[in-house]
N, C-alpha and C positions, 0 to 999 in steps of 0.2 A: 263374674257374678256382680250383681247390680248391687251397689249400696247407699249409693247420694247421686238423687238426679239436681242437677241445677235448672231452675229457671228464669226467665226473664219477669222481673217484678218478683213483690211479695204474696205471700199465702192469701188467697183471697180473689188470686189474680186469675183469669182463663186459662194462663201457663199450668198454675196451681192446678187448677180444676182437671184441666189436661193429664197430668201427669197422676194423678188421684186412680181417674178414668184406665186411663193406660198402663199402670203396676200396680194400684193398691194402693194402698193407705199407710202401710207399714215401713216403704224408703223415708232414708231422711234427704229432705230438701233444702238444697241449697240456694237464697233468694239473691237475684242478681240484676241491677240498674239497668245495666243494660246490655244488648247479645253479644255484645265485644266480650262483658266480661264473663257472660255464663258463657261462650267458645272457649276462652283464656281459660279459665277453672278447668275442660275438659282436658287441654291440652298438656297442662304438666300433671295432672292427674288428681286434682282435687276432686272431681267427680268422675264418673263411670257414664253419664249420658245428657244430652242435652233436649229439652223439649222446646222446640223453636216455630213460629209459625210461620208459613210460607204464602198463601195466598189467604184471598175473603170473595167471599161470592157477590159483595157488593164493591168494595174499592180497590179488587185487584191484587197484584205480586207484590210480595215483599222482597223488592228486588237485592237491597245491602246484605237480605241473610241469602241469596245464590251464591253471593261471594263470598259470606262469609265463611260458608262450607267448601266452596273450591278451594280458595286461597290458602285456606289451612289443611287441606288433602283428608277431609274427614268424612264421612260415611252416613247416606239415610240408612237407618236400619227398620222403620216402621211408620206408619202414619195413621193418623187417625183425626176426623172430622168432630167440629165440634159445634153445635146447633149457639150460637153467641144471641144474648138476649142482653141488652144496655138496660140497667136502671138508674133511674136517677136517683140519687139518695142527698140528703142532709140530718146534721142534729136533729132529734124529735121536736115536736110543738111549732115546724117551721112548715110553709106550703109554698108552693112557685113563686107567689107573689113575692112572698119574702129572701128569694134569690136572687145576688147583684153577679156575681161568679159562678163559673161553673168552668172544672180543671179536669183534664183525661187527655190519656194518649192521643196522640193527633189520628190515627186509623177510626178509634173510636169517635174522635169528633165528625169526623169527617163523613163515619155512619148513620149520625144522629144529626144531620145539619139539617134535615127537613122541619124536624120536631122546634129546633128553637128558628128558625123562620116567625115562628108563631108567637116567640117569646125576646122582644125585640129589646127588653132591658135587661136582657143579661149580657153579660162579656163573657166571651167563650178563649179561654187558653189552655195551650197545648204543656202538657206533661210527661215527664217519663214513662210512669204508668200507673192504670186505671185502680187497681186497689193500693196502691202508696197513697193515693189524693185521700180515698177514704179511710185511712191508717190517720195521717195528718188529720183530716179534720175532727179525730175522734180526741186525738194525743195532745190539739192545741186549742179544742173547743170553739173550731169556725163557725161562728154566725153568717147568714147570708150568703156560703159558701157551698155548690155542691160538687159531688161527682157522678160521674158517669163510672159505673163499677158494674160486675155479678151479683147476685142476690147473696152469695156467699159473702163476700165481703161484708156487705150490708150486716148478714148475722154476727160476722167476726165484729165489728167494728162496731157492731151498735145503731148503727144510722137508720134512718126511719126512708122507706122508697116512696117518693115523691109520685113518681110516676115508675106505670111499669113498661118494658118491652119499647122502649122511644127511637129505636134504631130505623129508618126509613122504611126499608125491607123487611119486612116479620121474618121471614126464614130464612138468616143471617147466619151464613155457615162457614166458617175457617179452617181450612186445612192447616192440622200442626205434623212436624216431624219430629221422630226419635232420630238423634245424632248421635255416633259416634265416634270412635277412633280407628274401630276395626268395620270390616265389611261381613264377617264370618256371626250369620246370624242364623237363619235358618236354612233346613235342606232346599236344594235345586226343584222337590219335586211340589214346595208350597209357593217357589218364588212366579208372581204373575204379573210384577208391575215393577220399570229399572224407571232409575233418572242418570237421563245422559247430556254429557254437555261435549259440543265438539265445534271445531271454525272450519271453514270453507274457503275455498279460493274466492279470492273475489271477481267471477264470473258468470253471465249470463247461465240462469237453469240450475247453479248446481246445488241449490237449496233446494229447487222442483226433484232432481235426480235424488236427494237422500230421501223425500219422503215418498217416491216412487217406491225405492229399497225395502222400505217401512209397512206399507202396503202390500208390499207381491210375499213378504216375507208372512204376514197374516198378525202383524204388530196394531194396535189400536193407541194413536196419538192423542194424549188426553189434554196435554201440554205443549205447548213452545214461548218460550221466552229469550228475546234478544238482550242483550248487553254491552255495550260499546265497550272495546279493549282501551284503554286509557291510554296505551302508551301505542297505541294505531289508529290515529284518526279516522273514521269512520270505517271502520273494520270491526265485525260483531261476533260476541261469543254465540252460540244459541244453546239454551236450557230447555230440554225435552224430558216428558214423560211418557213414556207407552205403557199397554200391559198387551199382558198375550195369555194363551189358554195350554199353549205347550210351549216349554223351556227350551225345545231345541230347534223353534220357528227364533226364541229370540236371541240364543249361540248365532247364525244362521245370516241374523242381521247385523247383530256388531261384530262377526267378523269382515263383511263387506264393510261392512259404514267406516269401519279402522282403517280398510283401503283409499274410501275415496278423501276420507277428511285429511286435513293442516295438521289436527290435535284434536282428538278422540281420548273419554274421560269418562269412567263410570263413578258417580255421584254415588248409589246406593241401588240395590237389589233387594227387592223385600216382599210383602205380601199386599196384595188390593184389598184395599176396606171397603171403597165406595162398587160394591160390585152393580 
């Protein structure tokens, strides 16, 4: 039973919002700097699950949390997408003009880099995360100082939105994951989407040959993501998502795929949001 999810940042934060979204209102949350340390919290049992984000439909894989969930042998149990809308905020009675700073996660900056193109006296630095900056500026009374936050935050915090929606892409969407320790989440007969990670010989085709398997098998590849093994130079993990419409097209497949792979690894088994 679920009773403290951790997440990465504080309340206020997309994690926050995430996890609102995905159980209710009613868990207590555990706020955490950063995903080393909300992993650590799950692993000696401080918490029961972990809400972590994996990709952004504008700048891509968050590639350090693939490992972070390999490396500690732990579990997608769920996912779920979340529409990310950047506001800009500062103290009230202030407006762009009067902005020298502006502090947010660097994924966030890096969504919003079009918007200050346009605003060429500010200095843009990189942060832990996006409502900590707006937590700070409320607790130390920054002048000339903004963030890049949720509108949530904004409410928590007080700060008055600058501007709203500044993210390049209007329809800025991030997949986050439910993490755990176990895999034992729901029946076989709701699961329609695995994440798998597995290596390959290093030879001609035989990355073409798994996803041949994947195909004939009636698997739908939603994902692939490479990783270089650190301790094998130029030798790659690969990080995949399928879904499928019957559970026993995707038995079917990883039992072949566990043939032909190096090392074959089931990340998580769970249910498709994005149908």
């Amino acid at each position: 039973m679920i009773k403290t999810i951790a997440i990465q940042g504080v309340k206020g934060s997309f994690h926050h919002i995430v996890s609102q979204q995905y159980f209710g209102n009613q868990l207590k949350v555990k706020e955490c700097l950063t995903f080393d340390e909300a992993v650590q919290s799950l692993i000696i049992g401080k918490t029961d699950a972990v809400v972590m984000a994996l990709e952004n439909s504008i700048a891509g894989s968050i590639i350090p949390n693939y490992a972070l969930i390999d490396n500690h042998n732990l579990h997608i149990v769920g996912e779920h997408y979340l529409d990310v809308q950047h506001q800009l905020m500062a103290l009230p009675n202030q407006d762009i003009k009067d902005i020298v700073e502006v502090y947010s996660h660097p994924m966030a900056l890096l969504q919003c880099k079009e918007f200050f193109k346009k605003q060429p006296h500010i200095k843009l630095i990189e942060d832990k995360d996006t409502a900590e900056v707006a937590q700070r500026i409320q607790d130390k009374n920054l002048k000339g100082v903004a963030a890049i936050a949720s509108k949530l935050a904004s409410q928590l915090f007080e700060l008055n939105i600058i501007s709203e929606s500044i993210q390049t892409i209007k329809h800025n969407e991030t997949r986050f994951v439910i993490v755990k320790r176990e895999n034992h989440e729901i029946p076989e007969t709701e699961i329609n989407k695995a994440s798998i990670k597995f290596e390959l010989e290093h030879k001609r085709g035989s990355l073409a040959a798994m996803l041949n398997v994947m195909s004939d098998c009636k698997l739908n590849l939603t994902k692939i993501q490479s990783l270089p093994k650190i301790e094998t130079p130029w030798k790659y993990a690969f990080f995949v998502d399928v879904t499928f419409n019957d559970f026993e097209d995707y038995k079917k497949a990883k039992s072949i795929m566990e043939i032909m792979t190096e090392e074959f690894k089931i990340l998580g088994e769970y249910k498709n949001t994005k149908q």
